[in-house]
N, CA and C atoms as a LAMMPS dump frame, in Angstrom:
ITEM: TIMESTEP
0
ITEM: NUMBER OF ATOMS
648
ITEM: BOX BOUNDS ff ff ff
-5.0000000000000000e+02 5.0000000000000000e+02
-5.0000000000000000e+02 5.0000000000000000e+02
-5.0000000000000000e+02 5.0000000000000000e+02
ITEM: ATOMS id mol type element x y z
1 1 1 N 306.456 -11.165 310.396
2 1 2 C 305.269 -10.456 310.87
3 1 3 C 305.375 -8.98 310.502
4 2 1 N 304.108 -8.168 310.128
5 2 2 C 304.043 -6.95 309.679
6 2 3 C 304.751 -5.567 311.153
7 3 1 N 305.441 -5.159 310.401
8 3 2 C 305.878 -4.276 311.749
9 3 3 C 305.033 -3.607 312.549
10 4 1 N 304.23 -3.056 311.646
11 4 2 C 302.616 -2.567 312.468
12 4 3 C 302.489 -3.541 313.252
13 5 1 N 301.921 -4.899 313.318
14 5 2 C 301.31 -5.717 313.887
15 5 3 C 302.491 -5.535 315.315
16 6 1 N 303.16 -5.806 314.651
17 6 2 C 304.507 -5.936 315.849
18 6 3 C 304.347 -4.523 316.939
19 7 1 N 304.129 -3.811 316.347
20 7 2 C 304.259 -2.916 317.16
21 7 3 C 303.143 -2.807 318.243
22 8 1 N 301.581 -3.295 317.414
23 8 2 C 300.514 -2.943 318.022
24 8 3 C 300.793 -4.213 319.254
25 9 1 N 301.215 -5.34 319.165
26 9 2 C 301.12 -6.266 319.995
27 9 3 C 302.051 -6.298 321.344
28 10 1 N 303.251 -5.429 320.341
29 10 2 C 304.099 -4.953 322.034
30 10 3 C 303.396 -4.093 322.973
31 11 1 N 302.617 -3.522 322.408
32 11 2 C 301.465 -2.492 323.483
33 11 3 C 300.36 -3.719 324.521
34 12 1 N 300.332 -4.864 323.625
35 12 2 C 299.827 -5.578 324.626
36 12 3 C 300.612 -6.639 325.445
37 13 1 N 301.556 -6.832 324.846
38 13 2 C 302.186 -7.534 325.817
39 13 3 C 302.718 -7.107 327.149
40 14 1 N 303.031 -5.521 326.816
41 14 2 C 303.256 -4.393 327.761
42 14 3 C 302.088 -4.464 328.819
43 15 1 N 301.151 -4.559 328.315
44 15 2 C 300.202 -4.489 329.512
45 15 3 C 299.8 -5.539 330.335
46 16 1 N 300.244 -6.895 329.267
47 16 2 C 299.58 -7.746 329.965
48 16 3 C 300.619 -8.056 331.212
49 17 1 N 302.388 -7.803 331.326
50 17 2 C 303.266 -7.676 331.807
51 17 3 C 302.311 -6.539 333.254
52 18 1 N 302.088 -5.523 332.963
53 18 2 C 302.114 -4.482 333.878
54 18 3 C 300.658 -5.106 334.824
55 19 1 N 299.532 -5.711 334.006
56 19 2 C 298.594 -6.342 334.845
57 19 3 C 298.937 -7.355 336.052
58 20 1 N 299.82 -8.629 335.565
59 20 2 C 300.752 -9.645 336.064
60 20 3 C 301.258 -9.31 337.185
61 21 1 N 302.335 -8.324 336.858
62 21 2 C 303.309 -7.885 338.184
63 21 3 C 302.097 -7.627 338.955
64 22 1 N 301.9 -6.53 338.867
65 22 2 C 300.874 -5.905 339.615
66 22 3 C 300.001 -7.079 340.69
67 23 1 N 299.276 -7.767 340.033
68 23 2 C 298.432 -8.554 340.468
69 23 3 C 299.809 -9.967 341.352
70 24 1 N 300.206 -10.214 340.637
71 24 2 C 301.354 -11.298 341.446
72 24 3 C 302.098 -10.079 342.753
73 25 1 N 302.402 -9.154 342.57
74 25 2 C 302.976 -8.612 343.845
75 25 3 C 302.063 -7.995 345.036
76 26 1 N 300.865 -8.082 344.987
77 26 2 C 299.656 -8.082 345.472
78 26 3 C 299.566 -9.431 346.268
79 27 1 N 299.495 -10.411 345.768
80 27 2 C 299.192 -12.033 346.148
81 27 3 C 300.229 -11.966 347.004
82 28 1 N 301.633 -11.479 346.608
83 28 2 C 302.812 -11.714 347.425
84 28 3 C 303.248 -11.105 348.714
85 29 1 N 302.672 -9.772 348.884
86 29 2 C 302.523 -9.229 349.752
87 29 3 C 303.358 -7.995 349.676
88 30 1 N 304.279 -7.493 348.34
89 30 2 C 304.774 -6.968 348.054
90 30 3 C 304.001 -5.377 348.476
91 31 1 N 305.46 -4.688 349.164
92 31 2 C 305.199 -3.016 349.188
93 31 3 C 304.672 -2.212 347.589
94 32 1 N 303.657 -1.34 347.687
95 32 2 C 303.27 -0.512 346.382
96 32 3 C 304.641 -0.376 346.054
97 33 1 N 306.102 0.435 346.571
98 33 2 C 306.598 0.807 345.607
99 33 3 C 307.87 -0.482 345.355
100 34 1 N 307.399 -1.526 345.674
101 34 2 C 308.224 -2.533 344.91
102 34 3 C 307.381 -3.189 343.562
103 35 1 N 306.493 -3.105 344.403
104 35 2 C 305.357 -3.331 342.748
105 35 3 C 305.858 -2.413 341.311
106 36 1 N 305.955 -0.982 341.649
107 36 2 C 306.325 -0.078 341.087
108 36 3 C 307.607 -0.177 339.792
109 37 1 N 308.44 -0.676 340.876
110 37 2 C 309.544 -0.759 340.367
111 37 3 C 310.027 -2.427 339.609
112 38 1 N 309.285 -3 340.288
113 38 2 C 309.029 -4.113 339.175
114 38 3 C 308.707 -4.346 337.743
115 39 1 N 307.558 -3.369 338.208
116 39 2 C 306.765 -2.645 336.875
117 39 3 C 308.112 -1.902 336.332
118 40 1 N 308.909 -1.084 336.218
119 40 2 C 309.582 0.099 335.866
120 40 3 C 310.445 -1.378 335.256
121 41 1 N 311.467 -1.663 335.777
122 41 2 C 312.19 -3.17 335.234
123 41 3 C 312.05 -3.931 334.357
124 42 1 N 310.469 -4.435 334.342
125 42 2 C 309.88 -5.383 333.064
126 42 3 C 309.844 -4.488 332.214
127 43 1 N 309.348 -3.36 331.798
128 43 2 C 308.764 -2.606 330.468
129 43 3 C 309.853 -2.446 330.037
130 44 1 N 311.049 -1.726 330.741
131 44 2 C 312.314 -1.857 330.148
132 44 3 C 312.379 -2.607 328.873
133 45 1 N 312.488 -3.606 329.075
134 45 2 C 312.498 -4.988 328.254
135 45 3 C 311.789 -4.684 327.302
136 46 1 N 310.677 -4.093 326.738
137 46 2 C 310.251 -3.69 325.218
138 46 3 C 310.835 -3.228 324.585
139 47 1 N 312.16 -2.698 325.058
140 47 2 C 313.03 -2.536 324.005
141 47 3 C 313.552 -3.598 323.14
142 48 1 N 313.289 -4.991 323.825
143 48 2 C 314.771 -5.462 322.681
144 48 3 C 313.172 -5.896 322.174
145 49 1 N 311.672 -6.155 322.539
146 49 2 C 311.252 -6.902 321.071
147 49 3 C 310.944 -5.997 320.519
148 50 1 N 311.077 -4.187 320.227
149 50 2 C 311.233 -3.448 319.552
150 50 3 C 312.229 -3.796 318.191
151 51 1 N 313.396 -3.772 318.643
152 51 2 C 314.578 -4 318.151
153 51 3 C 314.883 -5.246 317.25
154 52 1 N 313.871 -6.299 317.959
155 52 2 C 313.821 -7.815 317.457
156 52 3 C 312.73 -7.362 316.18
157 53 1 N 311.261 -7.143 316.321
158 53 2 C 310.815 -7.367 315.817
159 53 3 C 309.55 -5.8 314.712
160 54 1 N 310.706 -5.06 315.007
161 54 2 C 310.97 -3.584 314.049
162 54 3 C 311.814 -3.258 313.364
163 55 1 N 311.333 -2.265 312.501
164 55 2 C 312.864 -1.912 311.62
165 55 3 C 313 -0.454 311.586
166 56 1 N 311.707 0.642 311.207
167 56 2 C 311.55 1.654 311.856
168 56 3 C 311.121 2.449 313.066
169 57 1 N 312.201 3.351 312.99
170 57 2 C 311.79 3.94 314.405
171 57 3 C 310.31 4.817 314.226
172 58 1 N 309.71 4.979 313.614
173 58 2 C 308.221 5.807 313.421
174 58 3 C 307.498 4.681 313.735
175 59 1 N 307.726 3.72 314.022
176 59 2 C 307.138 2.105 314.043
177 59 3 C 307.012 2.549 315.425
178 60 1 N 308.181 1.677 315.961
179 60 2 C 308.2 1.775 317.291
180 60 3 C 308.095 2.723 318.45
181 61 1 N 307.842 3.772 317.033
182 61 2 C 307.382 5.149 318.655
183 61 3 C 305.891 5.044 319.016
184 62 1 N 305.303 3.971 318.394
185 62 2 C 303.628 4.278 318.293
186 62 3 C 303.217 3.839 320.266
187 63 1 N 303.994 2.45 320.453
188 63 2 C 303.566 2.226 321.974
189 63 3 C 303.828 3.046 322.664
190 64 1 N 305.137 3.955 322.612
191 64 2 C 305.755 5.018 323.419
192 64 3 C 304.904 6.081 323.498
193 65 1 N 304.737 6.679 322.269
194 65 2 C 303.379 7.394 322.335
195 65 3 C 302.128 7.332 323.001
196 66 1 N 301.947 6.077 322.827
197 66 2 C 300.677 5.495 323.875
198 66 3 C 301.05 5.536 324.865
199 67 1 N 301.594 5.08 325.972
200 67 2 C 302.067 4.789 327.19
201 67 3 C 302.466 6.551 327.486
202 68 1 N 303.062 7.022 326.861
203 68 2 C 303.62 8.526 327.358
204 68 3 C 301.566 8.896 328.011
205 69 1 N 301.369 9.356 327.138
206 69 2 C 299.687 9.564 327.03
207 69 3 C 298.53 8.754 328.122
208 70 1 N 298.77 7.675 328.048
209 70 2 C 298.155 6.707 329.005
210 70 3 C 298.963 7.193 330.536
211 71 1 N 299.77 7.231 330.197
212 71 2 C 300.633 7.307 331.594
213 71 3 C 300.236 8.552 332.46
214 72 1 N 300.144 9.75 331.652
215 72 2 C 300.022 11.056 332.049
216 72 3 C 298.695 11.606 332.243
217 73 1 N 297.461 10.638 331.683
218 73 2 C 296.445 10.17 332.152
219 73 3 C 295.941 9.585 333.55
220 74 1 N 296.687 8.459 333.649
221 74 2 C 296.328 7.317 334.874
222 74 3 C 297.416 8.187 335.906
223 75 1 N 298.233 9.436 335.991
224 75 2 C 298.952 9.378 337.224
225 75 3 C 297.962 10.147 338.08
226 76 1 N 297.141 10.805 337.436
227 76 2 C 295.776 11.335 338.52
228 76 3 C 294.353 10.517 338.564
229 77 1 N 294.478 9.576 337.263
230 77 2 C 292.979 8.678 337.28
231 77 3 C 293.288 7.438 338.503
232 78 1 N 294.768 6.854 338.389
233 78 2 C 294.045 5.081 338.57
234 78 3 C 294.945 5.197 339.883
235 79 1 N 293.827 3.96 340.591
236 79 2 C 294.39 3.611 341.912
237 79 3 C 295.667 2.692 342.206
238 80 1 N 295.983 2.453 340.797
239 80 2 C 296.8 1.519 340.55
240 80 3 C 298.254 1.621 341.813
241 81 1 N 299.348 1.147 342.413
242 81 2 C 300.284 1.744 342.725
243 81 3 C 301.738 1.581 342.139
244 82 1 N 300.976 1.405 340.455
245 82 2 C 302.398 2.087 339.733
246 82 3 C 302.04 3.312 339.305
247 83 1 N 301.224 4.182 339.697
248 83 2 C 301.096 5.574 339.576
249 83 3 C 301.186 5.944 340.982
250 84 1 N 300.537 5.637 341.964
251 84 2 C 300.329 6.101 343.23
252 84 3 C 301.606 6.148 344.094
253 85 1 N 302.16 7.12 344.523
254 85 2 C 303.381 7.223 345.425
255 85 3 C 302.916 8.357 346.099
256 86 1 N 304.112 8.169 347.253
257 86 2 C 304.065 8.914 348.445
258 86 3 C 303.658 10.514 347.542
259 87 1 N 304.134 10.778 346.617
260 87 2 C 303.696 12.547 345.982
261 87 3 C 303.639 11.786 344.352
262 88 1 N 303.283 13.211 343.897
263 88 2 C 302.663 12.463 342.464
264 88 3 C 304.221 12.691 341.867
265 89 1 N 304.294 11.517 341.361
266 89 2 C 305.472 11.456 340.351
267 89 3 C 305.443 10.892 338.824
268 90 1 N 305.883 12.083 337.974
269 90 2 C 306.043 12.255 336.899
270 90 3 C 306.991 11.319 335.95
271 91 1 N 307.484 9.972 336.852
272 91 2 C 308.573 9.47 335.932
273 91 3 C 308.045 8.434 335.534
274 92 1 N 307.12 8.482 335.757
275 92 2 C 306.496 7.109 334.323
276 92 3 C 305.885 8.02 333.124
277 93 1 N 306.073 9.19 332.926
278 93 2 C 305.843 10.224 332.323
279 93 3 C 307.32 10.555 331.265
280 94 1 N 308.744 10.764 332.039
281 94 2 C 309.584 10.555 331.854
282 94 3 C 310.354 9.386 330.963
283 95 1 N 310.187 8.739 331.471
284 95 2 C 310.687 7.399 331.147
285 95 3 C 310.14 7.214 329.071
286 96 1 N 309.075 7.065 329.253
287 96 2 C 308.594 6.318 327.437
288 96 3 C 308.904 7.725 326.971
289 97 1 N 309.239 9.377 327.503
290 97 2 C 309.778 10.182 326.564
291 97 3 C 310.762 10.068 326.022
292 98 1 N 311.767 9.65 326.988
293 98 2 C 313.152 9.545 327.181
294 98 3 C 313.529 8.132 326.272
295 99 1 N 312.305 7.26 326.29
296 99 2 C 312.999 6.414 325.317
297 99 3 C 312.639 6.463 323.598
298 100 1 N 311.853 7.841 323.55
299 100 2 C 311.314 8.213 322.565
300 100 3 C 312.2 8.976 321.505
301 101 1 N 312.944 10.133 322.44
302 101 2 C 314.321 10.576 322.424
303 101 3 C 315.778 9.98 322.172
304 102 1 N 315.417 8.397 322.549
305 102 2 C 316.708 7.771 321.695
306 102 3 C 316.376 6.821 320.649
307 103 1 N 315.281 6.681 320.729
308 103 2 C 314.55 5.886 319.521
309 103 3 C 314.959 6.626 318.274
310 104 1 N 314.582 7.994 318.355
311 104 2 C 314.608 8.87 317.272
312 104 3 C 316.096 8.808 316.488
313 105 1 N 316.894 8.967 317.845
314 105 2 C 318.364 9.12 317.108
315 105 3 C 318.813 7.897 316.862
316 106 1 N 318.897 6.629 317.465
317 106 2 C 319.47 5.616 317.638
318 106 3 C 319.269 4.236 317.195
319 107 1 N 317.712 3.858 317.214
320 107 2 C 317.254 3.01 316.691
321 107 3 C 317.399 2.643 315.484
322 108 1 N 317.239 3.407 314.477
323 108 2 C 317.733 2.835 312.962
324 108 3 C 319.277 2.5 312.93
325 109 1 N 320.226 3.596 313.287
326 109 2 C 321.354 3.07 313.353
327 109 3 C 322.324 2.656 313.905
328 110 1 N 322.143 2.675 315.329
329 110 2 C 322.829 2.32 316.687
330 110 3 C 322.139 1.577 317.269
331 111 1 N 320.949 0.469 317.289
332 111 2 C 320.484 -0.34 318.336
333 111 3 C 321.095 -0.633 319.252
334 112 1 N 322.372 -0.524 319.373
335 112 2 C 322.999 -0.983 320.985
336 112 3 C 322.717 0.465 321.811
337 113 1 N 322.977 1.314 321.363
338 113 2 C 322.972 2.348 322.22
339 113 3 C 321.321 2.467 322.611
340 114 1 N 320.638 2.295 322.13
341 114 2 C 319.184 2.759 322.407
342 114 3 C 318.688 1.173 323.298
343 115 1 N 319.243 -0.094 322.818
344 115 2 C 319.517 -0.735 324.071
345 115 3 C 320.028 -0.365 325.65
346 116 1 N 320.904 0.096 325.596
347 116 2 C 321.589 0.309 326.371
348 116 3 C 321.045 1.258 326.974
349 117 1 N 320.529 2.23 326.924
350 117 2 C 319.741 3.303 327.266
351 117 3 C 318.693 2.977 327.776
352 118 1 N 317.782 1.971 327.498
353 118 2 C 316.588 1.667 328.503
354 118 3 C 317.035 0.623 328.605
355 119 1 N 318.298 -0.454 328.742
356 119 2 C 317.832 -1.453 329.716
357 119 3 C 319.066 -0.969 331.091
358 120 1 N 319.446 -0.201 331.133
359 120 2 C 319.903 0.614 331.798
360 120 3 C 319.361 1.518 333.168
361 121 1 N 318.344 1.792 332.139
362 121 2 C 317.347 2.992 333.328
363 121 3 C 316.65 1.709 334.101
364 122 1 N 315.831 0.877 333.313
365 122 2 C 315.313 -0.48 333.601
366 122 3 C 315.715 -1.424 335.106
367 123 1 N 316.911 -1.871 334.554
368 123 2 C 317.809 -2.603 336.115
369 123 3 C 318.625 -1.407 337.346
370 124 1 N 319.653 -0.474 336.06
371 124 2 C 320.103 0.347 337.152
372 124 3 C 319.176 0.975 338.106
373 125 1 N 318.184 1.717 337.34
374 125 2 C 317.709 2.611 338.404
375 125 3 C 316.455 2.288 338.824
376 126 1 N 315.977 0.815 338.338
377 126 2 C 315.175 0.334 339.762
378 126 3 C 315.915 -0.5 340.596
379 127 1 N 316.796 -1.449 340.422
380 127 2 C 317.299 -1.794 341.75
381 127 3 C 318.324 -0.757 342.263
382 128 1 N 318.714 0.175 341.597
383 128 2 C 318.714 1.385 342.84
384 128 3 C 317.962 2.177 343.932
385 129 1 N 316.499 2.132 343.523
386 129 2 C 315.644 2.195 344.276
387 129 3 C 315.415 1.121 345.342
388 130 1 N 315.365 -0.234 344.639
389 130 2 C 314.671 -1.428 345.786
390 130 3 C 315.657 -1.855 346.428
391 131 1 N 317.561 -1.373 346.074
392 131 2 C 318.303 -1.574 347.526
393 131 3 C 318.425 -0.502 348.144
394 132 1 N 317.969 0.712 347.749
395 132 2 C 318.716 1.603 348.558
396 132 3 C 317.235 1.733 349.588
397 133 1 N 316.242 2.112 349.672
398 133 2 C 314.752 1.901 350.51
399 133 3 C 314.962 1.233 351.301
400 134 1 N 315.651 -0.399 350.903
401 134 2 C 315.927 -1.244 351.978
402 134 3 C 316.572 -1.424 352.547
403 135 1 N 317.918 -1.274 352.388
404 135 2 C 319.276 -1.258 352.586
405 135 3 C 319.916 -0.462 353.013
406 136 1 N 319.403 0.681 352.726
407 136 2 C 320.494 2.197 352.463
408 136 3 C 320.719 2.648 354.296
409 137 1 N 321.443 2.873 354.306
410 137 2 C 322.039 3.468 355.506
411 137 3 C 322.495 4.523 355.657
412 138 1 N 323.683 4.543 354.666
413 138 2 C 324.157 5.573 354.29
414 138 3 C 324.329 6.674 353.452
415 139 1 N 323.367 7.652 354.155
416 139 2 C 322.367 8.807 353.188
417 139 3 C 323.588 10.011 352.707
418 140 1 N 323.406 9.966 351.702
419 140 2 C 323.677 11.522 351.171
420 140 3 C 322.792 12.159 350.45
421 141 1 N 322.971 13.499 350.474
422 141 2 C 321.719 14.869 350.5
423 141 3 C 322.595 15.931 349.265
424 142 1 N 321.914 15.834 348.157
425 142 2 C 322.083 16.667 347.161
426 142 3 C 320.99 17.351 346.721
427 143 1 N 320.863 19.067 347.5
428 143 2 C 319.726 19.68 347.22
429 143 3 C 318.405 19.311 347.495
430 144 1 N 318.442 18.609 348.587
431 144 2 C 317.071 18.314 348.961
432 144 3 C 316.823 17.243 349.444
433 145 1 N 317.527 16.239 348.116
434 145 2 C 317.063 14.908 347.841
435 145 3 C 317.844 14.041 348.385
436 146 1 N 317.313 13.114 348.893
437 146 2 C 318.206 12.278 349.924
438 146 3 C 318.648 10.83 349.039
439 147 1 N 320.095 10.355 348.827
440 147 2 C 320.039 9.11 348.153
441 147 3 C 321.146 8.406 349.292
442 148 1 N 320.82 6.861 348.945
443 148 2 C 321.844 6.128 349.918
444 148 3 C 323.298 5.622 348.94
445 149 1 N 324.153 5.327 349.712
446 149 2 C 325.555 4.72 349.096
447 149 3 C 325.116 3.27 348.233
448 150 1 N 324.827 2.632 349.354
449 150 2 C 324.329 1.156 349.277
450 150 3 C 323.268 1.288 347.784
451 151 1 N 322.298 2.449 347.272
452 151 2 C 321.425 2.247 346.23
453 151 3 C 322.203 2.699 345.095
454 152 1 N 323.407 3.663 345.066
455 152 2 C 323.918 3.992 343.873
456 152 3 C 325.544 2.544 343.51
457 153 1 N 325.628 2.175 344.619
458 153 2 C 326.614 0.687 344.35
459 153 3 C 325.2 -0.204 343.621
460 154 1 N 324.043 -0.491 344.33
461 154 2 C 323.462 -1.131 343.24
462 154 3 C 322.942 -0.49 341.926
463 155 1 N 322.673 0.269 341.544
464 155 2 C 322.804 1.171 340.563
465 155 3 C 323.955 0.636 339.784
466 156 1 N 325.237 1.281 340.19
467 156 2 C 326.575 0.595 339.044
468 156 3 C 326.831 -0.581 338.945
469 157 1 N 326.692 -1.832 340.103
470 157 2 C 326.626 -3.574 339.916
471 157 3 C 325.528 -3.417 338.739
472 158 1 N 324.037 -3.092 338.618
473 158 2 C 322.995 -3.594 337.828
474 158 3 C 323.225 -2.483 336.675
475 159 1 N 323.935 -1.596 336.468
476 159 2 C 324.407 -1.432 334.838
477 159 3 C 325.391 -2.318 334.384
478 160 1 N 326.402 -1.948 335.08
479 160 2 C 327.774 -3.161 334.29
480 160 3 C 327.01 -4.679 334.193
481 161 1 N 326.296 -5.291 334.533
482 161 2 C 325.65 -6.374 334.565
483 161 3 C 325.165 -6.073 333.265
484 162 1 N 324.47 -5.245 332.615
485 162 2 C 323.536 -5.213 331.788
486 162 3 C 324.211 -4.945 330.671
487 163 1 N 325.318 -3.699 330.509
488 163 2 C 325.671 -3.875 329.769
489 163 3 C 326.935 -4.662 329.172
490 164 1 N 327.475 -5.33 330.209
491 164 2 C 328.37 -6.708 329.976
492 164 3 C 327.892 -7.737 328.941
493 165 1 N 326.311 -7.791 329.66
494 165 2 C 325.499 -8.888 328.172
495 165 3 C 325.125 -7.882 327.295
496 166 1 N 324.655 -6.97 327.649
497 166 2 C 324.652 -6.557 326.458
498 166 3 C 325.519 -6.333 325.216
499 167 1 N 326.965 -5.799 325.707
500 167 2 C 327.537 -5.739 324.84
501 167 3 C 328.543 -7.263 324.25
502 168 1 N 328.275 -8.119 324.956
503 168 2 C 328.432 -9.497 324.742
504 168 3 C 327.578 -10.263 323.645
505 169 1 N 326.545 -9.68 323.636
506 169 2 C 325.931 -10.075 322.925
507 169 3 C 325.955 -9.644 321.573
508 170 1 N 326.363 -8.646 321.56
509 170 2 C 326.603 -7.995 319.996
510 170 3 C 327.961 -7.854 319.723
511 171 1 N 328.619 -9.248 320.341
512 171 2 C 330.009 -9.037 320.109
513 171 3 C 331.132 -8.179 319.773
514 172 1 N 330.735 -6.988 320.896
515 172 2 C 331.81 -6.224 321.108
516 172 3 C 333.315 -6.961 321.716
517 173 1 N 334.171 -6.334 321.648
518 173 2 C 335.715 -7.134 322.017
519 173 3 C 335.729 -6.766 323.499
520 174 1 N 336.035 -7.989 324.222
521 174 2 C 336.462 -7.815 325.536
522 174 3 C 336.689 -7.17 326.089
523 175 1 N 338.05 -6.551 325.741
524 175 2 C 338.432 -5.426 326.497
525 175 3 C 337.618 -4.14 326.232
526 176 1 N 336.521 -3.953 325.085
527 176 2 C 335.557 -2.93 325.305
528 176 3 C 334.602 -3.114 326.402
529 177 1 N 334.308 -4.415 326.532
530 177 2 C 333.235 -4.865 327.031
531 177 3 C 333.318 -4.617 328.158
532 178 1 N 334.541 -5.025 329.049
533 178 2 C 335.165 -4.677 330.273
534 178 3 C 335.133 -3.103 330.759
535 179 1 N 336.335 -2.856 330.166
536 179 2 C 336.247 -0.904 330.138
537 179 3 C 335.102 0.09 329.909
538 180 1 N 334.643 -0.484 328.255
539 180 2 C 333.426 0.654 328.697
540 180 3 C 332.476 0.872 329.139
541 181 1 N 332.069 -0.828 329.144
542 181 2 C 330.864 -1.352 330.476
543 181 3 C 330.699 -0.072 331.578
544 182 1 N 332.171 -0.357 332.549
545 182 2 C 332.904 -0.083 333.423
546 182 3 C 332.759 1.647 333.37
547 183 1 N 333.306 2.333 332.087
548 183 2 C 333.165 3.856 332.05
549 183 3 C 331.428 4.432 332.34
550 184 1 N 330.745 3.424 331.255
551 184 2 C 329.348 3.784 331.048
552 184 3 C 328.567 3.857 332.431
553 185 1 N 328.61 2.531 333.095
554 185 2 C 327.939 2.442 334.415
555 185 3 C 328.107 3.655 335.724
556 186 1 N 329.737 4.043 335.136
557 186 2 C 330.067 4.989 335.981
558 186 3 C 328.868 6.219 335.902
559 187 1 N 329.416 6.679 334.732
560 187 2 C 328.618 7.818 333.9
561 187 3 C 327.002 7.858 335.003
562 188 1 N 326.395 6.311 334.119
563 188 2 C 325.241 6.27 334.832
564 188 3 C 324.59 6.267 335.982
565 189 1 N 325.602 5.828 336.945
566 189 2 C 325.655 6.405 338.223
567 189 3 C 325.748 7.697 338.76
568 190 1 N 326.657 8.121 338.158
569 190 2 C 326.516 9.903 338.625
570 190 3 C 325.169 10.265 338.097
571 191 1 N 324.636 9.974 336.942
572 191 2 C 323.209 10.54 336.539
573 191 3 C 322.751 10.555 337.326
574 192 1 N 322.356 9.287 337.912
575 192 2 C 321.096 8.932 338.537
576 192 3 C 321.278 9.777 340.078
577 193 1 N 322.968 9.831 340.314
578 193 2 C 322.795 10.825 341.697
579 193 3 C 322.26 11.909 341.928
580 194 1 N 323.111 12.805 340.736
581 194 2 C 322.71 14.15 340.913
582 194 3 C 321.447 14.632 339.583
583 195 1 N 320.606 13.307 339.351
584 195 2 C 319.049 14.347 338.594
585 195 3 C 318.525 14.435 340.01
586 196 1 N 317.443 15.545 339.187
587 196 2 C 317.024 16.143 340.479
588 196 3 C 315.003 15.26 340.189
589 197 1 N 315.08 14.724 341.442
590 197 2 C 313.772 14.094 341.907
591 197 3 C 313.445 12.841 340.523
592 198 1 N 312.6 13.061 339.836
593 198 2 C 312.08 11.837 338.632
594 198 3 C 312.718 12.354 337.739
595 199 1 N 313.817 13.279 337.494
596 199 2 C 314.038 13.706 335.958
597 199 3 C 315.551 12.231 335.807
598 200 1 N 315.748 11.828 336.837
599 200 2 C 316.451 10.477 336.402
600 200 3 C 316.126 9.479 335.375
601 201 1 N 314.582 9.394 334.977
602 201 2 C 313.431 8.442 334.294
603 201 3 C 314.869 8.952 332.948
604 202 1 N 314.038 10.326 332.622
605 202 2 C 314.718 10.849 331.671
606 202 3 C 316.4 11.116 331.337
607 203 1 N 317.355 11.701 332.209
608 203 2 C 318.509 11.775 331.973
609 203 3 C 318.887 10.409 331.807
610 204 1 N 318.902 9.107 332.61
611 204 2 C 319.682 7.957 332.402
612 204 3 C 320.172 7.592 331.141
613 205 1 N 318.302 7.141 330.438
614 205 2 C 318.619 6.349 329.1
615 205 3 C 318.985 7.486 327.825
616 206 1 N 319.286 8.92 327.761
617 206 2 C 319.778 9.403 327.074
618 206 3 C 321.213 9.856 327.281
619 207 1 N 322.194 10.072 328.38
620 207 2 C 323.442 10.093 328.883
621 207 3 C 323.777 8.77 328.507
622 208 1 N 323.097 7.592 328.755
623 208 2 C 323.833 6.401 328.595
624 208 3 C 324.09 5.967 327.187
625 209 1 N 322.625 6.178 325.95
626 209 2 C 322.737 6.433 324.88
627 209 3 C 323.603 6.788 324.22
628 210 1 N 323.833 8.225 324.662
629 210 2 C 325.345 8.896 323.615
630 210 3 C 326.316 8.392 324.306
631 211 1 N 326.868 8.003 325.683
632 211 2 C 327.807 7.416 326.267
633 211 3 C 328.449 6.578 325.253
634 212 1 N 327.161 5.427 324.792
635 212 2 C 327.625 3.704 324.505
636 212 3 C 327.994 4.943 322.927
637 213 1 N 327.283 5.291 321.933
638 213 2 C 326.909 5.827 320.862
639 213 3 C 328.63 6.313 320.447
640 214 1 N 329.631 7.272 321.654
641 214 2 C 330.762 7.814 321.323
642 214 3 C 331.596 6.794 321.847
643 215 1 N 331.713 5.635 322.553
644 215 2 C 332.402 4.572 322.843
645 215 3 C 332.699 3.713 321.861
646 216 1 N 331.334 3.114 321.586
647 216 2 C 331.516 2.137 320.42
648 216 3 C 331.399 2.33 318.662
C-alpha cells in the first residue's frame, strides 16, 4: 500500500478508535477522565502501524500534524471529555508534539526507540493516572503538584511491561531486555514525577527515546 494512503488512513483509524472509546465508555458508565485516558492509551498504538506500514518520517508526521492542530482546536471547541478536564489541559497538545520530536530523530533509524517512546507515555502514564485517582493514598507534593506512590509503581509495572515486549520483540538479548527494560522504566518514572503539570505528555516519550536510543 502507498505510504500516503497509509498514512492518510491511520488518521482515520485514529478517530474511529477515539469515537469508540468515547462512545463505549459512555454506555459503560465510565468517569470523563477514564474515558480520557483510555483515549490517551489507544492512540499510543499508532505508532507501531506507523512503523508497520511507513518508511518515511515526513510520511508519518502528516497525522501528527493533524491531531497536534485538531487537538489545539477542540481543547476550547468540543464538549467532548477527552478535552474537557477539571482545568484546561494542554497534553493532548503535548503528546502528538512530542511524538513528532522523536519521529524526526528516530523513526528512519531507530524504530525501537521512537516505539518505545510513545508506547511508553501510552500505558505508563495513563495507567499512572487511572491507578493513582483510584488507588493512590499515598500522596507526595512536588511544587504544587500532588502525585500518589501507588500511580508512579503503576507507571514503572506498565513501562517494564511494555518495553519487555517490546524489546522482545525485536529480539534484543535477555539480559538487555531485563536490565534495560528495568533502567528505562526507572528513568521514566522519575519523568513522569517530577514534569511539572501536562509537560509529562511531552518529557516521557522523548527521555525514554534517547534512553532506549544510548542503551541499545
Amino acid at each position: 500500500m502507498n505510504e500516503w494512503l497509509s498514512s492518510i488512513l491511520s488518521i482515520a483509524v485514529v478517530l474511529v478508535f477515539l469515537v469508540g472509546i468515547e462512545q463505549i465508555g459512555k454506555r459503560l458508565g465510565w468517569t470523563d477522565e477514564t474515558i480520557r485516558k483510555g483515549v490517551h492509551i489507544a492512540v499510543g498504538h499508532w505508532s507501531l502501524l506507523a512503523v508497520w506500514l511507513m518508511d518515511s518520517w515526513y510520511v508519518a508526521a502528516v497525522p501528527l500534524l493533524f491531531f497536534t492542530f485538531a487537538n489545539a482546536v477542540l481543547l476550547y471547541k468540543s464538549p467532548s471529555p477527552v478535552h474537557q478536564t477539571e482545568r484546561k489541559s494542554l497534553g493532548t497538545v503535548y503528546y502528538p508534539i512530542a511524538l513528532l520530536v522523536i519521529l524526526y530523530f528516530f523513526f528512519e533509524s531507530e524504530p525501537i526507540a521512537f516505539l518505545a517512546g510513545s508506547l511508553v507515555l501510552a500505558w505508563g502514564d495513563g495507567m499512572a493516572a487511572l491507578i493513582g485517582r483510584k488507588y493512590g493514598t499515598v500522596i507526595y507534593d512536588l511544587y504544587g503538584q500532588k502525585r500518589s506512590f501507588q500511580g508512579s509503581i503503576a507507571m514503572f509495572l506498565s513501562s517494564y511491561a511494555v518495553l519487555f515486549l517490546l524489546f522482545l520483540w525485536n529480539d534484543v538479548v535477555m539480559w538487555q531486555v531485563v536490565t534495560y527494560g528495568f533502567i528505562i522504566s526507572i528513568i521514566a518514572t522519575l519523568t513522569e514525577a517530577i514534569s511539572y503539570r501536562d509537560w509529562d505528555n511531552f518529557t516521557i516519550p522523548i527521555i525514554v527515546a534517547i534512553a532506549t536510543s544510548l542503551l541499545l
